[in-house]
Structure formats: structure tokens, C-alpha cells
ROMI-911060 format. One record per atom (N, C-alpha, C): residue number from 1; atom name; x, y, z. Coordinates in steps of 0.02 Angstrom, whole numbers, plus 50000, padded with zeros to 5 digits. Example, Ala and Ser with C-alpha at 12.3 -4.5 7.8 and 13.67 -1.06 7.14 Angstrom:
[1 N [50660 49716 50390]];
[1 CA [50615 49775 50390]];
[1 C [50660 49835 50390]];
[2 N [50642 49888 50354]];
[2 CA [50684 49947 50357]];
[2 C [50645 50002 50394]];
This chain:
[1 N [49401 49979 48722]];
[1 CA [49436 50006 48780]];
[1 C [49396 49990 48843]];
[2 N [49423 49983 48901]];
[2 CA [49394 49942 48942]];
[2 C [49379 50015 48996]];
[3 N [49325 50011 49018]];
[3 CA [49300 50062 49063]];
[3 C [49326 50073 49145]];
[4 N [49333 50104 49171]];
[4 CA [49383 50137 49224]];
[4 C [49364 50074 49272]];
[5 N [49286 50067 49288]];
[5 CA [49243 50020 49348]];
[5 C [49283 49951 49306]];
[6 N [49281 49938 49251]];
[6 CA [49301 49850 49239]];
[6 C [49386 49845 49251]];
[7 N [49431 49913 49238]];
[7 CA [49489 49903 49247]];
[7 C [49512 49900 49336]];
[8 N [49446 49932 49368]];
[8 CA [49449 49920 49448]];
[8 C [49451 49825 49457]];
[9 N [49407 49818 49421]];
[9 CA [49380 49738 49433]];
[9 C [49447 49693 49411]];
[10 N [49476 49734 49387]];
[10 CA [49522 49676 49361]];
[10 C [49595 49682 49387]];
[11 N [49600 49731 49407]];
[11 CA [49661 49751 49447]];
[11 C [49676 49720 49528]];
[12 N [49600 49725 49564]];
[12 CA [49573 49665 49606]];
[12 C [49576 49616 49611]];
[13 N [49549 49598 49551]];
[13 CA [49573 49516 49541]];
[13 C [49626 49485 49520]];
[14 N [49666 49542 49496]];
[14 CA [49717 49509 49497]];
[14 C [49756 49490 49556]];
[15 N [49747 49512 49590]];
[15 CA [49779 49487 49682]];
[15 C [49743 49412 49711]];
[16 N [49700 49397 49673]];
[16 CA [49664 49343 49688]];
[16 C [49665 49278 49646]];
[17 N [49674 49285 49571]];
[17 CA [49702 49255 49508]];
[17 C [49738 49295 49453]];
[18 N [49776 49232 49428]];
[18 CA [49775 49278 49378]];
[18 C [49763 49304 49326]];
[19 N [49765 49345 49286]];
[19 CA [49729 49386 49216]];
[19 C [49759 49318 49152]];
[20 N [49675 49320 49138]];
[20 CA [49705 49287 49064]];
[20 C [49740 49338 49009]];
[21 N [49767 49323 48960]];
[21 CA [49803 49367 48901]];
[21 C [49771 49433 48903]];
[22 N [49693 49420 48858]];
[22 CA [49645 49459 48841]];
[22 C [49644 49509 48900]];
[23 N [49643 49477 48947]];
[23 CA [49635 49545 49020]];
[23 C [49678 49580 49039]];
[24 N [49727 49540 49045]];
[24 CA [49813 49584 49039]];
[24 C [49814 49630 48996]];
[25 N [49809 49618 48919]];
[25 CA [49805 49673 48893]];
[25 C [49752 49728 48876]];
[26 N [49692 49685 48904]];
[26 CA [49656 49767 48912]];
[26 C [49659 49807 48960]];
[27 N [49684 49781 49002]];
[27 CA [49692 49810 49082]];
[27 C [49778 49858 49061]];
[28 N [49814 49817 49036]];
[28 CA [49879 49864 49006]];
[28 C [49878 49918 48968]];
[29 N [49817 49901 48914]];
[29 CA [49820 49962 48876]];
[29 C [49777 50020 48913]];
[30 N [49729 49989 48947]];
[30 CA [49690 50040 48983]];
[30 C [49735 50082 49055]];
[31 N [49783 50045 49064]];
[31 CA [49818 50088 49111]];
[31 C [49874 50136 49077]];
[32 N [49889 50128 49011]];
[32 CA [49929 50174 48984]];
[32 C [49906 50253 48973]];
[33 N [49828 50222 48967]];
[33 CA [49798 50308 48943]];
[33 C [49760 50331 49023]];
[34 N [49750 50272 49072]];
[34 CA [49711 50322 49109]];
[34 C [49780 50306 49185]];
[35 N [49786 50387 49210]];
[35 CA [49808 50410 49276]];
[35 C [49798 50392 49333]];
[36 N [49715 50399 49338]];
[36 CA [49670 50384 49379]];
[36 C [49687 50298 49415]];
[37 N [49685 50242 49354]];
[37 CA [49677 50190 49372]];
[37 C [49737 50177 49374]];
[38 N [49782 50176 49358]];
[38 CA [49867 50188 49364]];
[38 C [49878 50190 49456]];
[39 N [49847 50264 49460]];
[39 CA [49855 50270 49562]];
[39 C [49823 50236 49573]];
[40 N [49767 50220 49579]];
[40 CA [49713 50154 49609]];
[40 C [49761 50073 49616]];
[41 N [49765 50064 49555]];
[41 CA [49824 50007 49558]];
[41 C [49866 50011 49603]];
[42 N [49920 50060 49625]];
[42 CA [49967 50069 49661]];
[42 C [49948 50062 49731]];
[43 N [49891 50122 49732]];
[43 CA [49858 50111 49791]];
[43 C [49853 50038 49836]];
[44 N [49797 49996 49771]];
[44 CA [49790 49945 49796]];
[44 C [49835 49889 49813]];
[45 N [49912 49900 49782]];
[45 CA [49961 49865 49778]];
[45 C [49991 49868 49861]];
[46 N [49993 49944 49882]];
[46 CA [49997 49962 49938]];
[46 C [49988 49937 49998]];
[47 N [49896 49941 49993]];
[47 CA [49857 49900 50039]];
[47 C [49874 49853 50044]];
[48 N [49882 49806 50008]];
[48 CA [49897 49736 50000]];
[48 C [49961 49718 50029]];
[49 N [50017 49731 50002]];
[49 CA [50057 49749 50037]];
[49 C [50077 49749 50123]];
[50 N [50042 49812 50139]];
[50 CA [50023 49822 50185]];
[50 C [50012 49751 50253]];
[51 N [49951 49745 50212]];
[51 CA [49897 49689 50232]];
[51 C [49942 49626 50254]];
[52 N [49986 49620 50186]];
[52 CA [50025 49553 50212]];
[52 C [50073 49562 50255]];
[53 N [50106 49613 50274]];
[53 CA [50159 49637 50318]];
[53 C [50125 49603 50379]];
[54 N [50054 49654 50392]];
[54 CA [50040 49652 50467]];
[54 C [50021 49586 50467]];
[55 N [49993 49531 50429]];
[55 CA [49971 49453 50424]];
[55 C [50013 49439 50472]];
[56 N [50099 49451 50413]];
[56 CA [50160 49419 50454]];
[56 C [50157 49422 50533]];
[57 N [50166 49484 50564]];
[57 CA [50191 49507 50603]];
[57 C [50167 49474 50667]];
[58 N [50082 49483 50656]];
[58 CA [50029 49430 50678]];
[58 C [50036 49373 50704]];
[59 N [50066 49330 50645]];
[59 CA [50094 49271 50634]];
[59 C [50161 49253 50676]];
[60 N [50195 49289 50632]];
[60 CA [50269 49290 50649]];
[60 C [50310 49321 50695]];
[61 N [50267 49358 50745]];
[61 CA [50313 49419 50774]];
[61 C [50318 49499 50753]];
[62 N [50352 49542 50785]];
[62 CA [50389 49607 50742]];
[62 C [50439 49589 50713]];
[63 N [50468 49549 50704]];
[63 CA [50525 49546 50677]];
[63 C [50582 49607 50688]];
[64 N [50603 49644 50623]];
[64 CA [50648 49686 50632]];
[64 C [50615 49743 50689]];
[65 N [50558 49741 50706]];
[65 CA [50545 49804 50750]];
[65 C [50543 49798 50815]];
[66 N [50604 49774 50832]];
[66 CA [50615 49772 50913]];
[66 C [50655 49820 50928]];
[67 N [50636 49858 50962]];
[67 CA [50688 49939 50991]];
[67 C [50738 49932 51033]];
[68 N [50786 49948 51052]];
[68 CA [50840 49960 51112]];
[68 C [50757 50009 51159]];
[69 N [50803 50014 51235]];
[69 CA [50752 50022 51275]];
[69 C [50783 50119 51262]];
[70 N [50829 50121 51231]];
[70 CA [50839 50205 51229]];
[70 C [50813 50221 51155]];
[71 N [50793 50190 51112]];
[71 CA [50763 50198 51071]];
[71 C [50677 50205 51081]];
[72 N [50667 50137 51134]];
[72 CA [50575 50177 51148]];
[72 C [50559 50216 51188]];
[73 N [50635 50244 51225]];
[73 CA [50620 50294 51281]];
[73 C [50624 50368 51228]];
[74 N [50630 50361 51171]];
[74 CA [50657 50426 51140]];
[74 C [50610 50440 51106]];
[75 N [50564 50379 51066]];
[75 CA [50507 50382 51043]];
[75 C [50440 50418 51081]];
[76 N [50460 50388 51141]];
[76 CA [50383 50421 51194]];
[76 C [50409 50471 51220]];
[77 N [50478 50499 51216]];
[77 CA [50492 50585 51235]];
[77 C [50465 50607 51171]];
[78 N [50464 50586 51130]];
[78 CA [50452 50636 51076]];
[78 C [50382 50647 51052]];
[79 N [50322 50580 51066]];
[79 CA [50261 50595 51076]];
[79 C [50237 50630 51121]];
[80 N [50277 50640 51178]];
[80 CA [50248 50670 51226]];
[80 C [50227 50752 51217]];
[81 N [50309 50773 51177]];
[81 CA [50313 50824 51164]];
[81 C [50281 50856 51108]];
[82 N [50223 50811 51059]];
[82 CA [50213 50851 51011]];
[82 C [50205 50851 50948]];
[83 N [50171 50860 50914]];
[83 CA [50164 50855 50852]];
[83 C [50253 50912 50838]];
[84 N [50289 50927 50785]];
[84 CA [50355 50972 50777]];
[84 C [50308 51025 50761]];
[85 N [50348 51081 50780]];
[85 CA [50333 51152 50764]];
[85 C [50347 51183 50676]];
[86 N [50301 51210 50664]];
[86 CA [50327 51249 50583]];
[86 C [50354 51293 50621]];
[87 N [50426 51304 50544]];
[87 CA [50455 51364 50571]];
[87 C [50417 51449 50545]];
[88 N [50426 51478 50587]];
[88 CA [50386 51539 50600]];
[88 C [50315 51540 50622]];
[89 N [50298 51490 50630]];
[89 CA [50216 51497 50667]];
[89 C [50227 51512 50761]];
């Protein structure tokens, strides 16, 4: 069974190459029993994710995130005003 730190290492690398057989499935079986590295994975899937979005955007523009001008006027009324209130505080 492959230890929590080597299933980090390999979950990593897999974004970078890919897993031979042997690693796939120790990295598979080791994510069946552990939770922990399960969220870590996701996590890191996230980031990554993430990461390549803003690359794009960088790159490419905002793309879909161009506002109407009553859309960014509604946005900065609404920072202005505040984190929202809980109700009853």
C-alpha cells in the first residue's frame, strides 16, 4: 500500500506525465481507502484548473467576462455597500 506522501507524489505528477500501470493502480487503490488523499487530489485538480483558466485569460483575454456597464455599475454598488447582513444580527 502506497503511503499518503508517495500518493501526493504521484497525483502531482500526474499533471506533468503520465502514471505508468503499476502507479495508476497504486495510486487507485490507495485513493479508495484514504479520504484525505481523495480531497488533496481534487484540491489539486482545482488549482490546476484554476491555473489554466487564468493562463488563458492572460493569453487570450476575459473572454466570457465582459459586463454590460449596468452590470459593473451594480457590482461596485454592491461592494460598496458591504459584506450582506445575517439575519438577526
Amino acid at each position: 500500500m502506497l503511503a499518503c506522501k508517495e500518493a501526493a507524489r504521484l497525483i502531482s505528477t500526474s499533471y506533468h506525465r503520465p502514471l505508468n500501470l503499476g502507479e495508476r493502480v497504486a495510486l487507485r487503490a490507495h485513493l479508495m481507502m484514504c479520504k484525505a488523499c481523495t480531497n488533496f487530489k481534487e484540491q489539486v485538480r482545482l488549482l490546476h484548473d484554476a491555473a489554466r483558466r487564468w493562463n488563458a485569460m492572460q493569453t487570450e483575454g476575459p473572454g466570457d467576462l465582459h459586463l454590460s456597464d449596468d452590470a459593473r455599475r451594480e457590482i461596485k454598488d454592491a461592494l460598496a455597500d458591504g459584506p450582506p447582513h445575517k439575519k438577526g444580527s
